[in-house]
N, C-alpha and C positions, 0 to 999 in steps of 0.2 A: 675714678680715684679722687677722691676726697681732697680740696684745693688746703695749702697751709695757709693760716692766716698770717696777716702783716709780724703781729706781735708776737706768733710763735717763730717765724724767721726771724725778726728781730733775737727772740730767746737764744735761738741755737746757733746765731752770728755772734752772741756775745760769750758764751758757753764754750767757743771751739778759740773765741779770739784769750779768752782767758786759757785755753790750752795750750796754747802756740807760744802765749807769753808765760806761761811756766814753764814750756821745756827749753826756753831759751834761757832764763834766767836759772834755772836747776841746771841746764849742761854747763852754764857760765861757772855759776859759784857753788852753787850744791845747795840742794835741802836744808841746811842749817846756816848759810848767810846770807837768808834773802826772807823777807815779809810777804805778806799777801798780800801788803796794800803795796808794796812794791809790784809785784805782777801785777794788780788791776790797775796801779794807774800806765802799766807799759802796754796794757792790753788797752787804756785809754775806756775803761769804764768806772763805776762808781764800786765801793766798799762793799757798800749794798747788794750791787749785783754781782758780786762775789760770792757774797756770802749766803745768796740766794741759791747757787748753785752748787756751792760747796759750802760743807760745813765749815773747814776750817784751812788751813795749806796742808795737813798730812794728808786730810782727802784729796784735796786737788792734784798733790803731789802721787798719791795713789793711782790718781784715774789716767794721770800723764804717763806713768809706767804702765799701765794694760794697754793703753791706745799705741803707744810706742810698740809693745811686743806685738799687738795685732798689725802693725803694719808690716812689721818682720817676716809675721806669721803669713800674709797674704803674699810677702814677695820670694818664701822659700816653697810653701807649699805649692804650687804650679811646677817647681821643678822635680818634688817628690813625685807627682802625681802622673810628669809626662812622659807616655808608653813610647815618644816617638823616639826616646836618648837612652844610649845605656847606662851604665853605671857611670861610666870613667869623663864621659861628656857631661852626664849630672854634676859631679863631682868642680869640674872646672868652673862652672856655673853658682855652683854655689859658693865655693871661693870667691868668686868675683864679687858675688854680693854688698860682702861688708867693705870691700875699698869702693864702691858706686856711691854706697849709703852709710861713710862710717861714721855721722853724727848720730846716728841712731843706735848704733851699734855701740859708740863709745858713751850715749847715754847711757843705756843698761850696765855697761862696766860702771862706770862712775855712781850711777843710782845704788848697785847692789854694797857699795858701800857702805852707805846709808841704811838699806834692806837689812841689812846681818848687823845693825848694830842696833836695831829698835823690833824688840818684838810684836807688837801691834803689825809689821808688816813682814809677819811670816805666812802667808797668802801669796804675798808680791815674790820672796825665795820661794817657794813653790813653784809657782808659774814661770820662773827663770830655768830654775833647776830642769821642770820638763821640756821647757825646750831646747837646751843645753844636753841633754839626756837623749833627746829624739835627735838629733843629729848626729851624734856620737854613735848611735845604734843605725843610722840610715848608711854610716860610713861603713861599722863594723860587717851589716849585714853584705852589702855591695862587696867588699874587702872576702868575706866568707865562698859568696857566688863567683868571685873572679878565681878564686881557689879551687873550685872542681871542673876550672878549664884551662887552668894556666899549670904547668909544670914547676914552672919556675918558682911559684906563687907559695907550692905544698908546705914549704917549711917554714914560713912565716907565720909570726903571730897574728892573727887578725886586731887583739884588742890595742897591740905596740901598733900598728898600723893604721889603724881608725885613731887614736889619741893624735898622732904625726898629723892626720888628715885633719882633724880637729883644730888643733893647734896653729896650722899653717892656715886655715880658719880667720883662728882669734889675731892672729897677728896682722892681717888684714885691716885692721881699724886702729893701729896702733896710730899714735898721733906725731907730728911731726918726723913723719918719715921723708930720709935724706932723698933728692931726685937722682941720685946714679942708682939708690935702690927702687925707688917709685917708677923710674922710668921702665923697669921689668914688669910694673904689673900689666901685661895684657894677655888677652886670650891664649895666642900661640905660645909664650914662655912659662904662662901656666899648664897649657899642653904637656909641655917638655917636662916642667917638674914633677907632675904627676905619674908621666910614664916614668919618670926615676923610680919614685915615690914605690910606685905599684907593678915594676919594675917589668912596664910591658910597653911596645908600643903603640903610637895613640895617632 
């Protein structure tokens, strides 16, 4: 394997510090009250190597919402994926997600703000949308298979029931949540609202 040289780590230490320091400054104030030269000197590099890497802040701002969703995308898909959980233990897991990790999550809320208000980043709503969409369908489908083994299950909607599961989701990352309510979020009382939710037990 082919060694990196000095100055290309150097490149990708200054590349990722300018990332770090835009998603801090975009989840602080947003996309439209903050400069570039603002992030690079938080990122404690030159203009220059800003603009080396980025053309401009809509780009950097772009690249900050892909790396974001991809890390999303790396911490939901293992639990898509895992043959060892059923639906309903999936389900609790993925909920938990966005209170673990809700500065990520309430980036994308607050970014698509901005997304739906500037057509140049309708690429960025796209790449939201589907993953917003693939969840929605991973709940629905689950929702659908608990249906041809639960009695209980038959006369529910699945898509009222996937949206609920959704939903109870997005609220996950809301901010400033009170501690008599934070103090519920864990596994076991997640447990419990789901078998409400899916109205079986868990």
């Amino acid at each position: 394997m082919e060694k990196v040289s000095k100055k290309k780590e150097n490149s990708i230490q200054t590349r990722q510090d300018l990332l770090d320091a835009a998603f801090d400054n975009f989840y602080t104030v947003g996309l439209e009250n903050v400069s570039l030269e603002k992030i690079s000197k938080d990122a404690k590099v030159s203009r220059g190597a800003a603009y080396w890497h980025f053309k401009n802040k809509q780009d950097l701002f772009k690249q900050t919402v892909i790396d974001t969703l991809e890390n999303i995308r790396k911490k939901k898909e293992p639990i898509y994926q895992d043959s060892t959980l059923d639906f309903k233990d999936k389900v609790v897991k993925m909920i938990l997600l966005p209170y673990k990790d809700r500065k990520y999550y309430a980036f994308i809320q607050q970014a698509a703000v901005s997304i739906h208000a500037n057509q140049e980043f309708e690429d960025l709503a796209n790449l939201i949308e589907e993953s917003r969409v693939k969840l929605y369908t991973f709940f629905k489908t689950g929702v659908e298979e608990l249906q041809e083994k639960n009695i209980r299950l038959k006369n529910c909607d699945s898509a009222v029931v996937a949206s609920l599961l959704y939903s109870y989701f997005e609220g996950m990352h809301s901010s400033d949540t009170p501690t008599i309510i934070a103090k519920n979020y864990t596994i076991e009382s997640i447990k419990q609202s789901i078998g409400l939710i899916l109205n079986d037990d868990l």
